[in-house]
C-alpha positions in Angstrom: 99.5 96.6 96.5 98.1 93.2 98.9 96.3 94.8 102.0 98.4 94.8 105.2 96.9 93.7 108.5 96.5 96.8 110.6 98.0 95.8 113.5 101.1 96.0 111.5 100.6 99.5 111.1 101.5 101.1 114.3 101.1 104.4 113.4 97.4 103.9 112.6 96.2 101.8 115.8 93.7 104.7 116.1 91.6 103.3 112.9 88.2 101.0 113.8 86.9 98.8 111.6 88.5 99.9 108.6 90.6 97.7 106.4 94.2 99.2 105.5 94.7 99.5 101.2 97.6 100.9 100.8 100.7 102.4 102.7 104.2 104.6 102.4 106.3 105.5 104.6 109.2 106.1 102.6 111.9 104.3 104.7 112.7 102.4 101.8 114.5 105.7 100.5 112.6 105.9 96.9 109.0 107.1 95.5 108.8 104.4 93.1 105.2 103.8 92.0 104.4 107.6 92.8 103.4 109.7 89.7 104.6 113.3 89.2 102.3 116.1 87.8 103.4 119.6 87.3 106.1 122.4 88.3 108.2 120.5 91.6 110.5 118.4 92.1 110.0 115.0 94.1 112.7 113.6 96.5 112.4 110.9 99.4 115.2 112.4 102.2 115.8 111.1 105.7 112.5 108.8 105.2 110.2 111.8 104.4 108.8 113.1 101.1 109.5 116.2 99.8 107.8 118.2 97.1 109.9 121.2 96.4 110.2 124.1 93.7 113.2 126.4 93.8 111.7 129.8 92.1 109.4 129.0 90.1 105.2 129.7 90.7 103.0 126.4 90.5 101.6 123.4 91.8 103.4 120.3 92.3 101.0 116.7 92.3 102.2 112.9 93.2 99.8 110.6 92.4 99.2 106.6 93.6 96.7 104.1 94.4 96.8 100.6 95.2 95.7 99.1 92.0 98.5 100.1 89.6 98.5 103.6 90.6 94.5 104.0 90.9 92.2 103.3 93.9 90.5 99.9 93.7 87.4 101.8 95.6 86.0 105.3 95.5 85.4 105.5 98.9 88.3 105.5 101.2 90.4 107.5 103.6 93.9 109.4 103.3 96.3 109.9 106.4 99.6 111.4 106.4 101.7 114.2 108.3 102.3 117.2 106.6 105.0 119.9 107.3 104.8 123.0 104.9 108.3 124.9 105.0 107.7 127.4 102.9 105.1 128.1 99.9 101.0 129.2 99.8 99.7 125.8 99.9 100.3 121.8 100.5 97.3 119.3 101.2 96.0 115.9 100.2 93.4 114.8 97.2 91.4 112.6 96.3 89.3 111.0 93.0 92.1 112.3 90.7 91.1 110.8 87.0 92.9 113.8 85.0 94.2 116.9 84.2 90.6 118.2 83.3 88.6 116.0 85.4 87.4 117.7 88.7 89.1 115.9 92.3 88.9 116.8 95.7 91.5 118.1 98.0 92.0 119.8 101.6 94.7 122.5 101.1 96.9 123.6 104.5 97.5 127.5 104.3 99.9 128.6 107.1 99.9 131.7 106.1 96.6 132.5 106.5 96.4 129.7 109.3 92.9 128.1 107.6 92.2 124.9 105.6 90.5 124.5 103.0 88.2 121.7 101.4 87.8 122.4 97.8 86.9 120.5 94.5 89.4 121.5 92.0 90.2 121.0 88.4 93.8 121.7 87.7 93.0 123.3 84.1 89.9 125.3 85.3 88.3 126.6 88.7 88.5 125.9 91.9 85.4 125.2 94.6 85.5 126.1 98.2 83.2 123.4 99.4 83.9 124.4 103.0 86.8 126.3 105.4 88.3 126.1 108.7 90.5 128.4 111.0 93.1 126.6 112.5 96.1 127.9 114.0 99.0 126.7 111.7 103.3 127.6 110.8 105.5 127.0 109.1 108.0 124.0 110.0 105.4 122.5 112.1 104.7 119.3 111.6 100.5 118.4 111.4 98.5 115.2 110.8 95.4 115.5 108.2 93.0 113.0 106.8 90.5 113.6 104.1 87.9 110.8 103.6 85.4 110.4 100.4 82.6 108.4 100.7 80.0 108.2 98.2 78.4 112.0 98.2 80.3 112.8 101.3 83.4 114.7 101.5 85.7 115.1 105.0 88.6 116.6 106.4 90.6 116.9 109.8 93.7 118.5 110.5 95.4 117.8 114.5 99.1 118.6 116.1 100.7 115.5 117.8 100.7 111.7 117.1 97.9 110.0 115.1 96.5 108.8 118.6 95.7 112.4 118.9 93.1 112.2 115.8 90.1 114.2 117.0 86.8 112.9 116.9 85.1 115.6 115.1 85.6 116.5 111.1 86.5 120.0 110.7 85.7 120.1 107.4 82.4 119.0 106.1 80.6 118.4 102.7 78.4 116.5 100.0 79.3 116.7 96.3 78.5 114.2 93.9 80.2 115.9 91.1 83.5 113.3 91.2 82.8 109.8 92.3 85.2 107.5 90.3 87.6 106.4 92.3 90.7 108.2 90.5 94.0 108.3 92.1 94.9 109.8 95.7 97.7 112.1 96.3 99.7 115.0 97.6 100.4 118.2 96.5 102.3 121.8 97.4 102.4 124.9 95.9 103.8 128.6 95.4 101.8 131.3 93.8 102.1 135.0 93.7 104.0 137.7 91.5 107.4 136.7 91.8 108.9 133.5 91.8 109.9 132.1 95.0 110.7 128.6 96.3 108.8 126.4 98.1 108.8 123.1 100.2 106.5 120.6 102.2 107.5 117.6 103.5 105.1 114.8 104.2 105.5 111.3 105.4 103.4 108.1 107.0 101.0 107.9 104.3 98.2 105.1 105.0 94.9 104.8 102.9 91.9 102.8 104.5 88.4 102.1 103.5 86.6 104.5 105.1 87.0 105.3 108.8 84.3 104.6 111.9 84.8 106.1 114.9 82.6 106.2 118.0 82.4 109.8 117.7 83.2 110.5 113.6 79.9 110.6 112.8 79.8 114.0 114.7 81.1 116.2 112.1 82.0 119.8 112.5 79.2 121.1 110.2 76.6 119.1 112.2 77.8 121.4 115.5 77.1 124.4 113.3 73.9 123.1 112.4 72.9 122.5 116.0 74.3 125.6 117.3 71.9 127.7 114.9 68.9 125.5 117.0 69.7 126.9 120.1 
């Protein structure tokens, strides 16, 4: 996909000096281009993206890039909304090369109203790389971004519009274990004993090189650091 001026990207004004890569927001009514991994089904409805299971446990993937499918950069920043209606788990990833190859992804748990930043392989473990406590629901509707850069891993999660993007990252780490630049995506989930059907809708999906704000650099786990100085 050719990059697209920002300024034709309204709902992304609040991006500085970052070049736009790749964007969806499925108002053409189809996820053509997309690639589907794992138990869900995949539907564009009313201009939003839905990845859905009815009864059955798992975790649903849809993968895309803007060089056939894969990320013509490794470093580079993922916005979308995201509205979990029901389910353990929906988020965003990044660096995704394969089934057994490790990728990183900030999961949205209403339930437990945190977020997670984890490195993951889909066939093996899952890394906590670092958490947040956020006040979350379901049906409500939240923006996140998750940024890899190099060694540097980040994640933010806001209610409103995207001019309401905070200036702090909430989530905060450096791993150097993935950094091809793989295929970026988003996924949902259900887990648990019984089968049971879940949802998320997402929608307004924009990938950028990575982000510079006047305030980004001031990450979350930087105000941790400094309040054990005091």
């Amino acid at each position: 996909m050719s990059r697209i001026p920002l300024i034709l990207i309204p709902f992304a004004m609040n991006i500085c000096f970052a070049d736009v890569l790749f964007t969806d927001n499925f108002n053409d009514g189809d996820d053509n281009g997309w690639t589907h991994l794992g138990a869900a089904s995949f539907k564009v409805i009313n201009s939003e993206y839905f990845v859905y299971s009815q009864g059955s446990r798992g975790l649903g993937l849809t993968l895309n890039g803007n060089d056939s499918g894969v990320m013509s950069t490794a470093d580079y920043s993922i916005l979308c909304s995201i509205l979990v209606e029901c389910g353990t788990e929906a988020g965003v990833l990044a660096r995704y090369t394969g089934e057994d190859q490790w990728y990183y992804r900030i999961v949205l748990k209403p339930s437990i109203s945190k977020i997670f930043l984890e490195r993951k392989k889909n066939s093996g473990p899952t890394i906590t790389l670092d958490q947040y406590d956020f006040d979350s629901s379901f049906g409500s509707r939240y923006w996140i971004r998750l940024q890899v850069h190099g060694d540097s891993v980040l994640g933010r999660i806001w209610e409103g519009s995207p001019d309401d993007e905070p200036d702090i990252w909430h989530l905060d780490a450096v791993d150097a274990v993935q950094q091809e630049e793989g295929s970026f995506g988003l996924f949902a989930g259900g887990f648990g004993k019984n089968k049971v059907s879940w949802s998320s809708i997402f929608d307004d999906v924009v990938v950028s090189t990575a982000i510079s704000q006047n305030l980004s650099q001031v990450s979350w786990g930087f105000i941790k650091y400094m309040d054990t100085l005091k």
